[in-house]
N, C-alpha and C positions, 0 to 999 in steps of 0.2 A: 449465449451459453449460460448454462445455470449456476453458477459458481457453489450454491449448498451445495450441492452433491459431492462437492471440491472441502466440504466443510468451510467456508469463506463466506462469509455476512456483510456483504456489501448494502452499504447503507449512504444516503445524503444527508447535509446536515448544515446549519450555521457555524461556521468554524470563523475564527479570526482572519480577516484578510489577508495574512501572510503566510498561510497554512492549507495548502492545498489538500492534502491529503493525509491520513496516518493510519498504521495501521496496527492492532493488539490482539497479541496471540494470547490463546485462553489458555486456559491449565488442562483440556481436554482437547486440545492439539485442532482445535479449528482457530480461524481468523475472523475480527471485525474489523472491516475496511470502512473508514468514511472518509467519504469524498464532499470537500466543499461545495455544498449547492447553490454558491453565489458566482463560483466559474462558467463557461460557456459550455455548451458540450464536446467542443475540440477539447477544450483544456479539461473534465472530466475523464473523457476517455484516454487523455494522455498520464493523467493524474493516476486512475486506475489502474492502465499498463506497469508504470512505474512501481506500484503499490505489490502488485503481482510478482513483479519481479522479488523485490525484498523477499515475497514467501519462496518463489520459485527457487532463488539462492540461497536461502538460507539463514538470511541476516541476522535474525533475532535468537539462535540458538552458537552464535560464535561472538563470545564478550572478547577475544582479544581484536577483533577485528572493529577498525575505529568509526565512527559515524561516516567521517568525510568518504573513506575507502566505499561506506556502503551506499551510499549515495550516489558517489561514481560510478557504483558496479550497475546501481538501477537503472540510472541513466544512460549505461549505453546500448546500442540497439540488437546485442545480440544479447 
């Protein structure tokens, strides 16, 4: 899947070992995703999904809703 066309800039990159993935929404309403390129490709693809999700729901655009909550929300499988 192409994800620009999604507006979504998925990228790899050296990231600190405890940092799988993050992802920053721009001020013209696309996203840059990077995904740690020292994980395996299961854990990327899993990394990714996850990352998806955040845009999918919404997370960066609701401040009262707290880290932990959004984190839970990403991680689960619906």
């Amino acid at each position: 899947m192409n994800y620009n066309d999604y507006g979504i800039f998925i990228r790899e990159m050296q990231l600190p070992i405890h940092i799988k993935g993050v992802t920053i929404p721009n001020g013209d309403g696309t996203f840059d995703v990077y995904i740690n390129a020292s994980l395996s490709e299961t854990q990327k693809r899993t990394t990714l999904r996850h990352e998806l999700r955040h845009i999918k729901l919404d997370h960066f655009f609701k401040p009262a809703e707290t880290v932990a909550l959004a984190e839970k929300c990403a991680n689960s499988p619906t």
